[in-house]
ROKEKOL-151939 format. One record per residue (C-alpha): residue in three letters; z, x, y. Coordinates in Angstrom, 3 decimals. Each point is the difference from the previous one (the first is absolute). Example, Ala and Ser with C-alpha at 12.3 -4.5 7.8 and 13.67 -1.06 7.14 Angstrom:
BEGIN
R type        Z        X        Y
R  Ala    7.800   12.300   -4.500
R  Ser   -0.660    1.370    3.440
# end
This chain:
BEGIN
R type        Z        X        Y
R  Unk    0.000    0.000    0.000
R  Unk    0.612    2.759    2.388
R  Unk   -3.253    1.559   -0.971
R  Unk   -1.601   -2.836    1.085
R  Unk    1.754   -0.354    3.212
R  Unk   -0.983    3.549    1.392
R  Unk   -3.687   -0.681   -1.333
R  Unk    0.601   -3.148    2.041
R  Unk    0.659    2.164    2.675
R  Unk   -2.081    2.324    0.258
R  Unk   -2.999   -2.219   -0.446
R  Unk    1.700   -1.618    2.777
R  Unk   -0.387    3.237    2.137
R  Unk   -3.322    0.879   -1.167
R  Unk   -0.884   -3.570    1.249
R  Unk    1.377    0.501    3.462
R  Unk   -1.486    3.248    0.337
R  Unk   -3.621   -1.167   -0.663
R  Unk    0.541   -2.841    2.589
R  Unk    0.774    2.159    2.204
R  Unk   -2.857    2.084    0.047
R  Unk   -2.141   -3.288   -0.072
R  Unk    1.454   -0.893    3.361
R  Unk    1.033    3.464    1.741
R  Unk   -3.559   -0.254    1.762
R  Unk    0.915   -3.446    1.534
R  Unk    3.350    1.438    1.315
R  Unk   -1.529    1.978    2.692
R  Unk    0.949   -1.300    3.759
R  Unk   -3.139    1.011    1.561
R  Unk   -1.932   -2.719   -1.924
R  Unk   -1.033   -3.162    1.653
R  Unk   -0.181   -3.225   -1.842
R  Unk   -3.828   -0.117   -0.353
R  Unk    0.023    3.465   -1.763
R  Unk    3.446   -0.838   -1.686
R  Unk   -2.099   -3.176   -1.846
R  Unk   -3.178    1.973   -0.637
R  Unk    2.401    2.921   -1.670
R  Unk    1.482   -2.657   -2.056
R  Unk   -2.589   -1.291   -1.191
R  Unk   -1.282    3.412   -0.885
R  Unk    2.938    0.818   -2.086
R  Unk   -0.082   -3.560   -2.048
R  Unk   -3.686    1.031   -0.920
R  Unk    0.462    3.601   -1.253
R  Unk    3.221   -0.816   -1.809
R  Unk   -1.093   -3.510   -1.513
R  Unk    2.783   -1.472    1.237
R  Unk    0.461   -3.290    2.221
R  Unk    0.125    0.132    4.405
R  Unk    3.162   -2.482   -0.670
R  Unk    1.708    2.774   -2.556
R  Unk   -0.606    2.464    3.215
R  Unk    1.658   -2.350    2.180
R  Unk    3.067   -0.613   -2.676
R  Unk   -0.011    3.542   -0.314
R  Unk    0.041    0.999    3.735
R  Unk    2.716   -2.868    0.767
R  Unk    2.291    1.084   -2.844
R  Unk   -0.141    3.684    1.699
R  Unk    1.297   -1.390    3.672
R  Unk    2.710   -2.351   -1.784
R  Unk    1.417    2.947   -2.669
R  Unk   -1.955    3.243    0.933
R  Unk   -0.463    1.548   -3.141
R  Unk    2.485   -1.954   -2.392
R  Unk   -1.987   -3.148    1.395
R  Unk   -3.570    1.314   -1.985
R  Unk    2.176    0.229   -3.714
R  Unk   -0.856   -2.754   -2.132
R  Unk    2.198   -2.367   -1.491
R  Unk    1.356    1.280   -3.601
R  Unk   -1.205   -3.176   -1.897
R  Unk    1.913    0.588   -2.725
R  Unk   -0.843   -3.364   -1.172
R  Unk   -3.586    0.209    0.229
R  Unk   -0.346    3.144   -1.755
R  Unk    2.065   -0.731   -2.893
R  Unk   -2.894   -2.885   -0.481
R  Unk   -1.784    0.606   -3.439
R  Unk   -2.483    2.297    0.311
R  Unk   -3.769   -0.761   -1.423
R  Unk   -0.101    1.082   -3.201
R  Unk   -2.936    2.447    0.167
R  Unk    1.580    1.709    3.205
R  Unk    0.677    3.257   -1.553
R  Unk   -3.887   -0.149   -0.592
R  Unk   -0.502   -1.369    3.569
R  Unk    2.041    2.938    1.337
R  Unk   -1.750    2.760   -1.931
R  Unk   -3.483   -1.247    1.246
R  Unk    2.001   -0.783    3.657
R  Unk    0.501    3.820   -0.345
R  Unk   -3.708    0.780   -0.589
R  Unk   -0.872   -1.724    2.641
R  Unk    1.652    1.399    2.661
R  Unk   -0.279    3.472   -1.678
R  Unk   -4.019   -0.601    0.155
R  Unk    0.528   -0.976    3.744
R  Unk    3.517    0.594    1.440
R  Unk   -1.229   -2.029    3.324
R  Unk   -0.039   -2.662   -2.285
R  Unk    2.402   -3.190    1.725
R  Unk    2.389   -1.664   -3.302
R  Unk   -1.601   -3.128    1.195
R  Unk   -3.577    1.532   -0.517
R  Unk    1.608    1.235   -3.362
R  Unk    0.607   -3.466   -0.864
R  Unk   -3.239   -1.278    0.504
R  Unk   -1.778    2.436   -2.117
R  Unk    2.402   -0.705   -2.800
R  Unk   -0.731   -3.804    0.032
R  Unk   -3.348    0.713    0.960
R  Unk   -0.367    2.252   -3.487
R  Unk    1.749   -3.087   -2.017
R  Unk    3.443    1.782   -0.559
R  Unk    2.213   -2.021    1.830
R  Unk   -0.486   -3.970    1.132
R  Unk   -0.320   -0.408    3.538
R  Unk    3.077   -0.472    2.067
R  Unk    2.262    1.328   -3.263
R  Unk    0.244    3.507    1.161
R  Unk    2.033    0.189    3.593
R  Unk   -0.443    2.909    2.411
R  Unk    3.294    0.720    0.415
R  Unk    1.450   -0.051   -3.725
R  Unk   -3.593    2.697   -0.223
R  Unk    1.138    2.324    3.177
R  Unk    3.281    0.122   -1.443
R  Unk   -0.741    0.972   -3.631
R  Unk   -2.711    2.528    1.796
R  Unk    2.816    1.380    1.986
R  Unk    1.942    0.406   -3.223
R  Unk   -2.581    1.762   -1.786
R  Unk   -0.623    2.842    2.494
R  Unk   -3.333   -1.565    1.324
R  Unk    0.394   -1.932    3.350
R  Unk   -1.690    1.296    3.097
R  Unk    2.904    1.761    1.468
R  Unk    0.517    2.136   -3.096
R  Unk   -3.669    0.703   -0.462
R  Unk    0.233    1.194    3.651
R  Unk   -2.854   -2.191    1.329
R  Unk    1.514   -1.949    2.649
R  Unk   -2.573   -0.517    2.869
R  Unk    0.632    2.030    3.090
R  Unk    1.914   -2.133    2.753
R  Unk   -2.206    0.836    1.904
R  Unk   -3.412    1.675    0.144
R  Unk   -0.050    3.356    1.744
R  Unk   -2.452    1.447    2.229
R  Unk   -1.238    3.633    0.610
R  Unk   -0.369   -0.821    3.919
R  Unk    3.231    1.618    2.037
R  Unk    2.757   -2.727    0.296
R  Unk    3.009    0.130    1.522
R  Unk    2.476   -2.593    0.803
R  Unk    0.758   -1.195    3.622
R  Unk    3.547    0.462   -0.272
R  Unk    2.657    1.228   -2.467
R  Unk    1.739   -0.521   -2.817
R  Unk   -2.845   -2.574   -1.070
R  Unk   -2.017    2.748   -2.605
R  Unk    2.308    3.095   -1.604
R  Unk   -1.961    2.517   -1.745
R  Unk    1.531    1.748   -2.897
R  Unk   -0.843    3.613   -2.104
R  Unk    0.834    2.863   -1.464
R  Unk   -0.711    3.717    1.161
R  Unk    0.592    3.184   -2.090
R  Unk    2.841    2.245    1.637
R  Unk    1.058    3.197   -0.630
R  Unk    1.508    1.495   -2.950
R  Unk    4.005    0.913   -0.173
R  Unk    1.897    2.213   -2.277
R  Unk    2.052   -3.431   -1.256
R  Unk   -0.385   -0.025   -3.778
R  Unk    1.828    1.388   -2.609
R  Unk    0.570    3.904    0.436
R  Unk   -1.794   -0.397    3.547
R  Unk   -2.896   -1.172   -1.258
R  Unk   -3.074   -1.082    2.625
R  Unk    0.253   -3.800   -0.241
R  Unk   -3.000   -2.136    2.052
R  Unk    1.151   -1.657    2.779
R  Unk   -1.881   -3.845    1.228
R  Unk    0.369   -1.703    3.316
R  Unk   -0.313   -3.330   -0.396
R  Unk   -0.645   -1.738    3.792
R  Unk   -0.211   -3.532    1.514
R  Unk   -1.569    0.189    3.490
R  Unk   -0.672   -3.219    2.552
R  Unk   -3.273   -0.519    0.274
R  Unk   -0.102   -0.753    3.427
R  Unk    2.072    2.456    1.555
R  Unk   -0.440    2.767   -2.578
R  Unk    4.084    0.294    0.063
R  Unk    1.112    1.231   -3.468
R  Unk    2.386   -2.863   -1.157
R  Unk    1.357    2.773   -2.649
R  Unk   -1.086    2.768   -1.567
R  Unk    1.824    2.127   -2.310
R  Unk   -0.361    2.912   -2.774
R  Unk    0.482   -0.675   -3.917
R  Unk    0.523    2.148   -2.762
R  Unk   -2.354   -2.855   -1.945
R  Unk   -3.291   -2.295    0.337
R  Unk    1.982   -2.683   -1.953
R  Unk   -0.085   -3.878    1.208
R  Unk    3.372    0.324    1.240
R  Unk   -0.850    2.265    3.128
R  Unk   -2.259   -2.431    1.745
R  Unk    2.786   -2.662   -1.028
R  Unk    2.250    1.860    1.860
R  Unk   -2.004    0.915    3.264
R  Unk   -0.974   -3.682    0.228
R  Unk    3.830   -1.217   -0.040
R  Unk    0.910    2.750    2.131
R  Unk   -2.817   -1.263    2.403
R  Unk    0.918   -3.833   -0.024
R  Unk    3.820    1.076    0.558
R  Unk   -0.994    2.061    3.007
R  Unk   -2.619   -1.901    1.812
R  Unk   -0.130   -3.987   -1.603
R  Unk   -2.396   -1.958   -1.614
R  Unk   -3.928    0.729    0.123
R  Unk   -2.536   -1.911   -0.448
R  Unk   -2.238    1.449   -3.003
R  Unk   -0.325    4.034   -1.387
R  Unk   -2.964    1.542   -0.900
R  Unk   -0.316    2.254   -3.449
R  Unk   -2.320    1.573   -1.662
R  Unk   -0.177   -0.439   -4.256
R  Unk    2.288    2.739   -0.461
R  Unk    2.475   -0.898   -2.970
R  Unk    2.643   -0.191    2.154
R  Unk   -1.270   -2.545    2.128
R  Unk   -1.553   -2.348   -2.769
R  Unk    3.518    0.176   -1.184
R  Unk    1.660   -3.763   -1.047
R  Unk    2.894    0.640    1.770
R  Unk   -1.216    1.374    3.760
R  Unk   -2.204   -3.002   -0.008
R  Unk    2.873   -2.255   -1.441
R  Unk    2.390    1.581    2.172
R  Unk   -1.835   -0.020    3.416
R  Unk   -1.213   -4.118   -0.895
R  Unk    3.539   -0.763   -0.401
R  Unk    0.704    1.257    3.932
R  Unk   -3.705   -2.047    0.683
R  Unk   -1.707    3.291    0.575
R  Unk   -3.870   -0.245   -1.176
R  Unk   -1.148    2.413   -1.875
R  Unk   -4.056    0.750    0.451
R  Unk   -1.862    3.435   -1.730
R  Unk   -2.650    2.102    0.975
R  Unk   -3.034   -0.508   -2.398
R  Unk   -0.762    2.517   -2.586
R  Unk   -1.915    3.325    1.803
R  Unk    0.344   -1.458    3.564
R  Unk    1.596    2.708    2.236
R  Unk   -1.304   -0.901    2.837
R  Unk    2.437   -2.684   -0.041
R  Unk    2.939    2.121   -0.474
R  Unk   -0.681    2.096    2.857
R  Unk    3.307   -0.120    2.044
R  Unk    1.942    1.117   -2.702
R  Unk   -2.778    2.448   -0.536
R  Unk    0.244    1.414    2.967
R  Unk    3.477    0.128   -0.151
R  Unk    0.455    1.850   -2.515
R  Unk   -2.250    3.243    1.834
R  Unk    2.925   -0.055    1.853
R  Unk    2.253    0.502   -2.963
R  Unk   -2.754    2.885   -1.115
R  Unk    1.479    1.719    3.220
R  Unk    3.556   -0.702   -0.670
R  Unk   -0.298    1.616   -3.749
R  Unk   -1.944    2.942    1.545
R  Unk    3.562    0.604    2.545
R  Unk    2.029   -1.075   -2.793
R  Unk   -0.887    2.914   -2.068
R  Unk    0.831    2.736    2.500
R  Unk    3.458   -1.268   -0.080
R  Unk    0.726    0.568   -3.516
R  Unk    1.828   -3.169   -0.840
R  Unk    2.358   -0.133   -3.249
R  Unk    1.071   -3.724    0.093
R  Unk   -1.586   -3.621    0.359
R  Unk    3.109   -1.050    2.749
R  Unk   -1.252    3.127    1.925
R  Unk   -3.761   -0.930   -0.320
R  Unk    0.730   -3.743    1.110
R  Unk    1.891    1.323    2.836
R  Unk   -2.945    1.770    1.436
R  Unk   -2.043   -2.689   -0.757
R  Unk    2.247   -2.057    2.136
R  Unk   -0.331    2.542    2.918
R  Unk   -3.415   -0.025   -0.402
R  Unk   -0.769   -3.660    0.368
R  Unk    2.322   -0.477    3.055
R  Unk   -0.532    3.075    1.750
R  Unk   -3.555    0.379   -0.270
R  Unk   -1.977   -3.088   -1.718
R  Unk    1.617   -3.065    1.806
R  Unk   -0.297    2.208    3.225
R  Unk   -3.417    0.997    0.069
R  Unk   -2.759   -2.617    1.024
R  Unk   -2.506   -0.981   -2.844
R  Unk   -3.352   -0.609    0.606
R  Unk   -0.376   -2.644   -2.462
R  Unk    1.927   -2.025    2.637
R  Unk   -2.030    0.608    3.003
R  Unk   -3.112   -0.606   -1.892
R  Unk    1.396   -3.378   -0.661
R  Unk    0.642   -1.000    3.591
R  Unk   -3.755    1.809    0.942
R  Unk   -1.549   -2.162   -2.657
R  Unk    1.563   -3.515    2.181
R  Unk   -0.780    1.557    3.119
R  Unk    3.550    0.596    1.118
R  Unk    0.773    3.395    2.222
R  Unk    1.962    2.462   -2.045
R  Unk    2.342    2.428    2.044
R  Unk   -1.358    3.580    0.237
R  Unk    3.027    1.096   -1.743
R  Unk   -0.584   -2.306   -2.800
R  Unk    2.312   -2.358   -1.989
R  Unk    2.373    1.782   -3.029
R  Unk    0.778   -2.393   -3.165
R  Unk    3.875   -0.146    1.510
R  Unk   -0.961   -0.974    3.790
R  Unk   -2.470   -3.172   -1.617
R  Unk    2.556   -0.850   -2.347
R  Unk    2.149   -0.399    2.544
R  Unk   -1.608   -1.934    2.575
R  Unk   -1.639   -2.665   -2.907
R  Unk    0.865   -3.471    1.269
R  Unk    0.633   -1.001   -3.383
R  Unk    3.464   -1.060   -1.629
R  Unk    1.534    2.539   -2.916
R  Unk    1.225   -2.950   -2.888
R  Unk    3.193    1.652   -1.363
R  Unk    0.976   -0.652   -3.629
R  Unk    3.859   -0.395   -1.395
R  Unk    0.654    3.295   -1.855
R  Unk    0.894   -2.170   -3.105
R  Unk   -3.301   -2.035   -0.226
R  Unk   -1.912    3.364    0.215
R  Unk    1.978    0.954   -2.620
R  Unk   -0.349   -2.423   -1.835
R  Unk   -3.907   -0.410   -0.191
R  Unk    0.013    3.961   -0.656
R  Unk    2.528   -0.516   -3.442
R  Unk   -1.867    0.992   -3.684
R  Unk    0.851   -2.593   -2.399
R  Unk   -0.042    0.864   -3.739
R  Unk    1.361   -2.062   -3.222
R  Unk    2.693    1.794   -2.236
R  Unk    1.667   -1.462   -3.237
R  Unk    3.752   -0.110    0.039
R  Unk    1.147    2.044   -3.064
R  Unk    2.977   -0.471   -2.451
R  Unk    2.271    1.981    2.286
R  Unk   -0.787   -2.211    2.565
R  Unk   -2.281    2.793    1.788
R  Unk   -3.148    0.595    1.448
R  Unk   -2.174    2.873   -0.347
R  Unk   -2.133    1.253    3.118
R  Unk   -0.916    3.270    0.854
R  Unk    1.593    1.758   -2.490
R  Unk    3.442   -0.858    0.431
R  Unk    1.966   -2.861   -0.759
R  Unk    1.294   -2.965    2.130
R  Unk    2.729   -2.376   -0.683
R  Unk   -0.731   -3.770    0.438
R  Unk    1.832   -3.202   -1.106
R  Unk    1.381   -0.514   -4.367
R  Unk   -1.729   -3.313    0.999
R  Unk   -3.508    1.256    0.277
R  Unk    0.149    1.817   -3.480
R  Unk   -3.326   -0.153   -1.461
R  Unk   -1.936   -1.872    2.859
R  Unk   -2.349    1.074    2.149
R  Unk    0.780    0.523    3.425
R  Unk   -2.152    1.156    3.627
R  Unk    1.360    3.059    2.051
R  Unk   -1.029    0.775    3.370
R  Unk    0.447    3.616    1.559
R  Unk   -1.105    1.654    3.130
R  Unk   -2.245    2.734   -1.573
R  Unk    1.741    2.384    2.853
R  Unk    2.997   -0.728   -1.425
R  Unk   -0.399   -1.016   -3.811
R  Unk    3.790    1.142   -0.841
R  Unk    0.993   -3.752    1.437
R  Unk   -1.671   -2.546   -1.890
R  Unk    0.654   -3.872    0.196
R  Unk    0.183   -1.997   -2.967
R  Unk   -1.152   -3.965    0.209
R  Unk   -0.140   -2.746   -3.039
R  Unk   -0.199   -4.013    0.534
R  Unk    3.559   -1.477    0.459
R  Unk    1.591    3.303    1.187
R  Unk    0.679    1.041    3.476
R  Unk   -2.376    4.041    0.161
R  Unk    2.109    2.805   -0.181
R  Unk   -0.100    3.865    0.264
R  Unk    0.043    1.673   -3.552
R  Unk    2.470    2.629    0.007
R  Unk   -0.823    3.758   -1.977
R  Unk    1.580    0.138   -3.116
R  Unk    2.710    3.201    0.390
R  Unk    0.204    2.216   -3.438
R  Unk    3.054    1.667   -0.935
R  Unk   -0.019    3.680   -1.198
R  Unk    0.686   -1.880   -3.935
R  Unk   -1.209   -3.491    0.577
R  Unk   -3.168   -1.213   -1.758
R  Unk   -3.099   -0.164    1.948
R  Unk   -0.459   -3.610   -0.627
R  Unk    2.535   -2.090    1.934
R  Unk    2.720   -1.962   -2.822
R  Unk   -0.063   -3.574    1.062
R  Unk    2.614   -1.302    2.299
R  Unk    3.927   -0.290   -1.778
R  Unk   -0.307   -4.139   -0.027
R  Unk   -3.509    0.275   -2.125
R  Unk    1.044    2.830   -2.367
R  Unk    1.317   -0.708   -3.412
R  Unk    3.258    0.826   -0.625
R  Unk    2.266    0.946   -2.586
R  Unk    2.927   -3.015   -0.848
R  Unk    3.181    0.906   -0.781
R  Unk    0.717   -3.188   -1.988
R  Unk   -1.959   -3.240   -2.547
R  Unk   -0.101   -2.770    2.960
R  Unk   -1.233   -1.777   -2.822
R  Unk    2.962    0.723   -2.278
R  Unk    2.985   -0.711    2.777
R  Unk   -1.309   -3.203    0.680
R  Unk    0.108   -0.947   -3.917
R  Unk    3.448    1.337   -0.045
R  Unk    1.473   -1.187    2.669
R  Unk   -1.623   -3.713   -1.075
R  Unk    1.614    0.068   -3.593
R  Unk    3.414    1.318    2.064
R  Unk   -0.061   -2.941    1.471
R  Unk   -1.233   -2.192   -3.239
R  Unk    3.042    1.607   -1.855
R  Unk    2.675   -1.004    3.217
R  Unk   -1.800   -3.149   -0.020
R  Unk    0.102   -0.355   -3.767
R  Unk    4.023    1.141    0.185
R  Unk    1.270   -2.212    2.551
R  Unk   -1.779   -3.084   -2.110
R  Unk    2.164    1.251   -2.970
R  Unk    2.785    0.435    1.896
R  Unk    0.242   -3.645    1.438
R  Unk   -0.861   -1.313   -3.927
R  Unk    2.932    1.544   -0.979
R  Unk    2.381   -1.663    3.099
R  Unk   -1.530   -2.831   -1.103
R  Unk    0.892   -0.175   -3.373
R  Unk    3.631    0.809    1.245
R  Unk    0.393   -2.850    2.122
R  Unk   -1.590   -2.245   -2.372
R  Unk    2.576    0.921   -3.365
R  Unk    2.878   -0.009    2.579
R  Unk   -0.867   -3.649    0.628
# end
């Protein structure tokens, strides 16, 4: 039952998510009605999907935000008897959409009834999308999920900031910080307005893994609020579930570059010649740790990049035929003097949205295993299987959740210099030695009180008898 309840759940998510993407175009403030309709329209036809499920969709996301897009669980629904060729329905569902992974479930559908293996109207598109999901096969997983929008290779920019955040990653320099001073690659992994240029945070890892861009992102929303929409390339790390989950969750859109089109990546391309120059200085200094390296950094940016005017900028204002100072106009000074509101997020809903969640089953000694070490949970939860959530900067505190229990923080299990590795179960659940037959005292002390019973009947025969020859 719980298995079903976090399949319930994440199909839930996955749900959300694609809604999301089907709508992030319409969420734009720039667009008028008239394009608003035409766009909506647009996205009905290339999804095969309704204008009124748009609509439903886009009025769920101003009611809830994100929670509003999950779909009900409809338990009820789904525990419905299935057909009973679906497990041949599903393998040929799976063809399909392996021949064609564009393929809409309700396009799916038709070609199965029109082939003759299901009856029309039997087979329902969401029981299909779910069981797709289930398999490994639906459009998210297959990574096909249309662009949110279309990209150009004509120079953009946005007319003011925090509406368009560009992310990437830039080789740094390499620091004697492995094992025995080992050279260990260094990344920089940057989001940077697109407007202003201003670097919203940028900071050196020892890795390339998903995490880093996790982190700059969060560090960016904490510092400066909510944007608009972010624009990746198809790195890994930013076709990653859980950016794109994570960022939806705060109503961030998500939009990528398409495949071997640089042009459109040029501000963080030019960017990062600037970081070539940084790496070149860094170098002469002979840097032995990462805290030293981000300090620089640091330096750098304020000091030097924020301060010094970027022609980028005064090209824009040329191109609208606005008079540019002969000094020019630094990322810092236009930052600054944008008309437009900074949306600040509580630190606890950014935290929130950034949390990994992973599923765990509760072993005999009441513990949970993550990361190689051991976590104490509830005698309760024995054998069940229960979610965690964890900050993957901090993955030492991880909360524990199950239906019908209030979440709480799983504590480290603490070994002894003699005690087992695996935890003994807690004193009230352990068997224990008795030091007497319950079963036996309860006999005896029933025929004790059979016998008294038995001797006071005697007894008051005897009186009795006594009275009655006296008479």
């Amino acid at each position: 039952m719980n298995t079903n309840t976090n399949r319930i759940k994440q199909w839930q998510e996955q749900e959300a998510l694609s809604r999301f993407q089907l709508i992030a175009p319409l969420l734009q403030e720039d667009l008028d009605d008239a394009k608003r309709l035409q766009l909506r329209k647009q996205i009905a036809q290339d999804n095969d999907i309704s204008v009124r499920s748009i609509y439903r969709y886009e009025k769920a996301y101003r009611e809830g935000q994100f929670a509003g897009l999950k779909p009900a669980a409809r338990e009820k629904r789904r525990s419905q008897k299935l057909p009973e060729n679906f497990d041949l329905l599903l393998e040929q569902a799976v063809q399909l959409r392996k021949e064609v992974p564009e393929r809409s479930v309700a396009q799916i559908i038709c070609i199965l009834e029109l082939e003759g293996y299901a009856a029309p109207g039997v087979l329902k598109r969401s029981t299909l999308e779910q069981h797709l999901y289930r398999a490994g096969y639906g459009r998210e997983q297959m990574q096909m999920y249309r662009d949110a929008r279309g990209s150009s290779s004509k120079r953009f920019c946005k007319p003011h900031r925090m509406m368009l955040v560009q992310g990437d990653i830039k080789y740094g320099p390499k620091l004697p910080i492995g094992k025995n001073g080992a050279r260990v690659q260094t990344y920089l992994s940057s989001a940077i307005d697109d407007h202003s240029r201003l670097l919203l945070a940028s900071r050196f890892y020892d890795s390339q893994e998903e995490a880093i861009v996790e982190d700059t992102f969060r560090q960016a929303i904490l510092r400066y609020g909510k944007f608009d929409a972010c624009y990746f390339d198809n790195g890994s790390q930013y076709i990653a579930r859980q950016i794109r989950l994570s960022l939806s969750r705060l109503g961030i859109r998500v939009l990528h570059a398409k495949p071997r089109s640089g042009k459109s990546k040029g501000k963080i391309e030019k960017f990062h010649q600037v970081v070539d120059m940084f790496n070149r200085e860094a170098k002469l200094k002979n840097i032995k740790t990462l805290e030293e390296l981000n300090r620089l950094w640091a330096v750098f940016l304020d000091a030097y990049y924020h301060q010094k005017p970027h022609e980028g900028i005064s090209e824009y204002y040329e191109s609208l035929g606005a008079a540019v100072p002969e000094s020019g106009i630094t990322p810092l000074q236009e930052w600054n003097r944008d008309s437009r509101p900074l949306t600040y997020l509580d630190v606890s809903v950014v935290s929130e949205a950034f949390l990994h969640h992973e599923t765990r089953k509760v072993d005999k000694g009441a513990c949970i295993s993550f990361r190689g070490r051991k976590y104490e949970t509830k005698p309760a939860l024995i054998g069940y299987k229960v979610e965690i959530s964890y900050d993957p900067a901090a993955p030492e505190t991880i909360t524990v959740s199950y239906p019908g229990y209030e979440p709480f923080t799983a504590q480290p299990v603490r070994i002894g210099e003699f005690c087992d590795k695996n935890p003994t179960l807690p004193a009230a659940m352990q068997e224990q030695t008795p030091t007497t037959s319950r079963f036996l005292d309860a006999l005896e002390k029933k025929h004790s009180e059979s016998t008294r019973q038995m001797a006071d009947a005697i007894s008051f025969a005897s009186y009795r008898k006594e009275v009655d020859d006296h008479v």
